[in-house]
C-alpha positions as CSV (number, residue, x, y, z in Angstrom):
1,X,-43.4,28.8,-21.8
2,X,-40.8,31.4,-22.0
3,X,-37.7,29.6,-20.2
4,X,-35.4,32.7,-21.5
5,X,-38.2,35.1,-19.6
6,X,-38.0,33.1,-16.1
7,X,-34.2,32.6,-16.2
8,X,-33.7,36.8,-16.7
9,X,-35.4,37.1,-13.8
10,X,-34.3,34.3,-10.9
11,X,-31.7,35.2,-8.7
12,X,-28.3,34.4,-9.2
13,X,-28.1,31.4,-7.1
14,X,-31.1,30.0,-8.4
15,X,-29.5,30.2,-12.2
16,X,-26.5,28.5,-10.9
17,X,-28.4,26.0,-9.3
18,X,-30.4,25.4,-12.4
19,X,-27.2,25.3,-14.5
20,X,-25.5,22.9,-11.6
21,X,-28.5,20.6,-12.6
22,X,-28.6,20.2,-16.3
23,X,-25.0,19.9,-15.6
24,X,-25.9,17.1,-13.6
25,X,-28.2,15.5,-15.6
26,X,-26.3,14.9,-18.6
27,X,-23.8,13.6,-16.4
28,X,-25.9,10.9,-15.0
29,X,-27.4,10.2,-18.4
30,X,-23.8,9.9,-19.9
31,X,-22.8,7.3,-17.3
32,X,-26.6,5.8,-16.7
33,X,-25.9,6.1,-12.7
34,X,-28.7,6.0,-10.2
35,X,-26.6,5.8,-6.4
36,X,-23.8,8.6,-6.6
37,X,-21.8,10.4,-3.6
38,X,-21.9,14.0,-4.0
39,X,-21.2,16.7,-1.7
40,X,-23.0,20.2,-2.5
41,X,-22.5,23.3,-1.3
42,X,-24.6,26.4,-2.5
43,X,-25.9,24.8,-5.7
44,X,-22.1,23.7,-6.3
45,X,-20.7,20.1,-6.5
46,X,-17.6,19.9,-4.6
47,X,-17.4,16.3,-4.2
48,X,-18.5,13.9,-6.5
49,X,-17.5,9.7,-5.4
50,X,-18.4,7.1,-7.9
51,X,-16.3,4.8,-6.5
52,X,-16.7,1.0,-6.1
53,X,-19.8,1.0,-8.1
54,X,-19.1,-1.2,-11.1
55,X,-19.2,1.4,-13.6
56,X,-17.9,0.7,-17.2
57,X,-17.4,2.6,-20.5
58,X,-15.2,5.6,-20.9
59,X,-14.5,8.7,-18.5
60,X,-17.0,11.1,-19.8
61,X,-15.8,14.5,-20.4
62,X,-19.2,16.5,-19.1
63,X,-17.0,15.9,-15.7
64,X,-15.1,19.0,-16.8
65,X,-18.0,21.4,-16.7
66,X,-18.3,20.8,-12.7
67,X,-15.8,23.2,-12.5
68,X,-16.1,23.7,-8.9
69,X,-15.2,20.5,-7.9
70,X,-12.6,19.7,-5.0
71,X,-12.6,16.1,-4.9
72,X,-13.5,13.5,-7.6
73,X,-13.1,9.5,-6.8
74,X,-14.0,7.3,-10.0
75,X,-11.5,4.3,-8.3
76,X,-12.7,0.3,-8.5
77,X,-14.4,0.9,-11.9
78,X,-14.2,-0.7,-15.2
79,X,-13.2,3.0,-16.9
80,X,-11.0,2.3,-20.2
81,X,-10.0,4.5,-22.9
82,X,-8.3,8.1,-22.5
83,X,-8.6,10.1,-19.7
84,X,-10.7,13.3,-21.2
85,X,-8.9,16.4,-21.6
86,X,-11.5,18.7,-20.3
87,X,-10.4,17.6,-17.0
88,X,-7.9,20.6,-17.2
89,X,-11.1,23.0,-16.3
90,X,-11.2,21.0,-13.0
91,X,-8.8,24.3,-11.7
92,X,-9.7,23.4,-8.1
93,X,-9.4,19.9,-8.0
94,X,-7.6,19.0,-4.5
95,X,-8.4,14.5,-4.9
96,X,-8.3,12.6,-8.2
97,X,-8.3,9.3,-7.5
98,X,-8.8,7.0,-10.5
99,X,-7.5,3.9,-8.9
100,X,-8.4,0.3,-10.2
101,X,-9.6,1.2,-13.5
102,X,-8.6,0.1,-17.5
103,X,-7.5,3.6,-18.4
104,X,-4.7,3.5,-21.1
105,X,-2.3,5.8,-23.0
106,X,-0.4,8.1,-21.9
107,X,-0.5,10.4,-18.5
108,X,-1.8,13.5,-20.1
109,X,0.8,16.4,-19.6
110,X,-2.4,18.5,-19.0
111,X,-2.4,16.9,-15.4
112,X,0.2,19.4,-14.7
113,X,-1.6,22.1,-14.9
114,X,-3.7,21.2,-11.7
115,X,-2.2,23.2,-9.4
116,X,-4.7,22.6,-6.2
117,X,-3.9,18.7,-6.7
118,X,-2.8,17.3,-3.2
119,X,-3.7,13.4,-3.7
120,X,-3.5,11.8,-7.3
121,X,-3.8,8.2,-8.2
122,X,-3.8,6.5,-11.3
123,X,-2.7,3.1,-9.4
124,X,-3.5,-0.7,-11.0
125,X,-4.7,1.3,-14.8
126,X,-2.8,0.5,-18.2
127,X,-1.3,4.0,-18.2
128,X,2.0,4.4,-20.1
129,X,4.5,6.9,-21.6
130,X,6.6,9.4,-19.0
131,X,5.7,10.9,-15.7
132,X,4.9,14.5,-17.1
133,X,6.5,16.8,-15.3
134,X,8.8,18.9,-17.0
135,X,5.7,21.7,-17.0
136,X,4.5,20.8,-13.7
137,X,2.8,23.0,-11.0
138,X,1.9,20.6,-9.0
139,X,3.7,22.5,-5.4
140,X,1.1,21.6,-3.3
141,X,0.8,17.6,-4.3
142,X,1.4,15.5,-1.1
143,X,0.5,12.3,-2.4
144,X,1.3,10.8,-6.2
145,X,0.7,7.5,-6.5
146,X,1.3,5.9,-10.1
147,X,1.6,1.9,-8.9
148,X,1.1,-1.1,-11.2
149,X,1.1,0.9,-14.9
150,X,3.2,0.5,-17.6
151,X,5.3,3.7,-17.2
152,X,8.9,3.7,-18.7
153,X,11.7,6.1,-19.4
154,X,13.5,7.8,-16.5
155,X,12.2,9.4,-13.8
156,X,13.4,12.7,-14.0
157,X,15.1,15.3,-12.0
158,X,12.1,17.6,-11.9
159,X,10.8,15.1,-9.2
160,X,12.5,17.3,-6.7
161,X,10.4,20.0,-7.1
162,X,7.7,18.4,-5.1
163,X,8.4,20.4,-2.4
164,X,5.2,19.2,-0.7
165,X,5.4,15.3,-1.9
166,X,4.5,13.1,1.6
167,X,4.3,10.1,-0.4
168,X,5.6,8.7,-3.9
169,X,4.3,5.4,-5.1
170,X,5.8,4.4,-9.0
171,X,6.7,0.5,-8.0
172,X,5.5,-1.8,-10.5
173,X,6.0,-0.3,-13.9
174,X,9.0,-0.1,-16.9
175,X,10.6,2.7,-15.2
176,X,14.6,2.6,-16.2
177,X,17.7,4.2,-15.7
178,X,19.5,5.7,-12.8
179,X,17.0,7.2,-9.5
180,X,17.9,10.6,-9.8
181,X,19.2,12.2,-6.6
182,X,16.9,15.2,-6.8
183,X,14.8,13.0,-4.9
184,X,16.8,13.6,-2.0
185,X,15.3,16.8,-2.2
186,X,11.8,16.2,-1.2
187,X,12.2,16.9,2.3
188,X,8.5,16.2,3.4
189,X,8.4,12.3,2.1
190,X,7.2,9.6,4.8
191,X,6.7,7.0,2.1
192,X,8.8,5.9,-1.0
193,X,7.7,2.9,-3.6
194,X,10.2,2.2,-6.6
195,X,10.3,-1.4,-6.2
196,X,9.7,-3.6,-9.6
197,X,11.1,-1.4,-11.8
198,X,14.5,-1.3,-13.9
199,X,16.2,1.4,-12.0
200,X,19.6,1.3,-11.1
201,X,21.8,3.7,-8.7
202,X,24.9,5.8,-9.3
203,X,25.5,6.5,-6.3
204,X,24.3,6.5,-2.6
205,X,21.2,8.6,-2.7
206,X,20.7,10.5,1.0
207,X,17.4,10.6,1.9
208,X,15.8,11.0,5.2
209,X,12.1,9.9,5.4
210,X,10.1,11.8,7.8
211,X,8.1,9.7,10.6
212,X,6.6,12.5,12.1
């Protein structure tokens, strides 16, 4: 059978349908998954939620040819290793939310390129080195949540421009050094986590936390 013959002439959403599936399947034969979440819309994957299902082995990087996926849930796993860097091509990722795993090394700078990211979470993983943000374009994030890793340095200034940030979760990690008052800046926060840490204060740090 000519396969090159039929695919020249099927419609266009029928060939992005048919590449959405082999996309698919190596997926599912990469992780050996039967019972997935997904959310599809015109032959697309939007949402893909693999949470809570007892998966093990590493993050596999075929995740980065879904490039039209909004939001991507992989939390309560047994995931280790490095988080794959073709997770950049994820450009319209709104939810990652990686929660719970055995991830380790460091939080890939690449995460900063995300720009669509409103809810990241990396809580309760083995995550270390600094919070990347020096090159960050993450305006839109309203909720970061890096709980319960093994983070350390400072946090720095460029915290404060998370114009957007609603809530900001870093307790639990080797975070040292004096909490910068650029925080003080993020005018839309409602919730605000540094506790069991090695920060220290220079001085009183105004900051209103929204209730609305």
């Amino acid at each position: 059978m000519n396969f090159h013959f039929l695919l020249s002439n099927l419609g266009s959403p029928l060939i992005h349908m048919i590449s959405w599936l082999i996309g698919l399947f190596l997926l599912l034969h990469h992780l050996h998954v039967i019972g997935l979440v997904l959310h599809v819309h015109h032959g697309r994957v939007h949402s893909l939620n693999l949470g809570h299902m007892g998966l093990n082995g590493t993050i596999s990087p075929h995740l980065g040819n879904l490039s039209f996926l909004v939001e991507l849930d992989l939390s309560d796993n047994n995931f280790h290793g490095h988080l794959p860097k073709e997770l950049v091509q994820l450009r319209r990722l709104k939810l990652l939310n990686l929660s719970f795993n055995e991830l380790d090394g460091e939080v890939p700078t690449w995460i900063g390129s995300l720009y669509a990211l409103q809810n990241l979470s990396f809580h309760n993983n083995n995550l270390s080195g600094i919070i990347p943000l020096s090159k960050s374009n993450l305006s839109r994030l309203e909720i970061l949540d890096l709980n319960d890793n093994l983070i350390e340095a400072i946090i720095s200034r460029e915290i404060g421009r998370l114009k957007s940030l609603k809530i900001l979760e870093i307790a639990g990690n080797k975070l040292n050094g004096i909490i910068p008052n650029a925080i003080s800046n993020l005018s839309s926060l409602e919730g605000l986590s540094l506790a069991y840490n090695s920060l220290s204060v220079r001085e009183l740090v105004s900051l209103k936390i929204n209730k609305e």
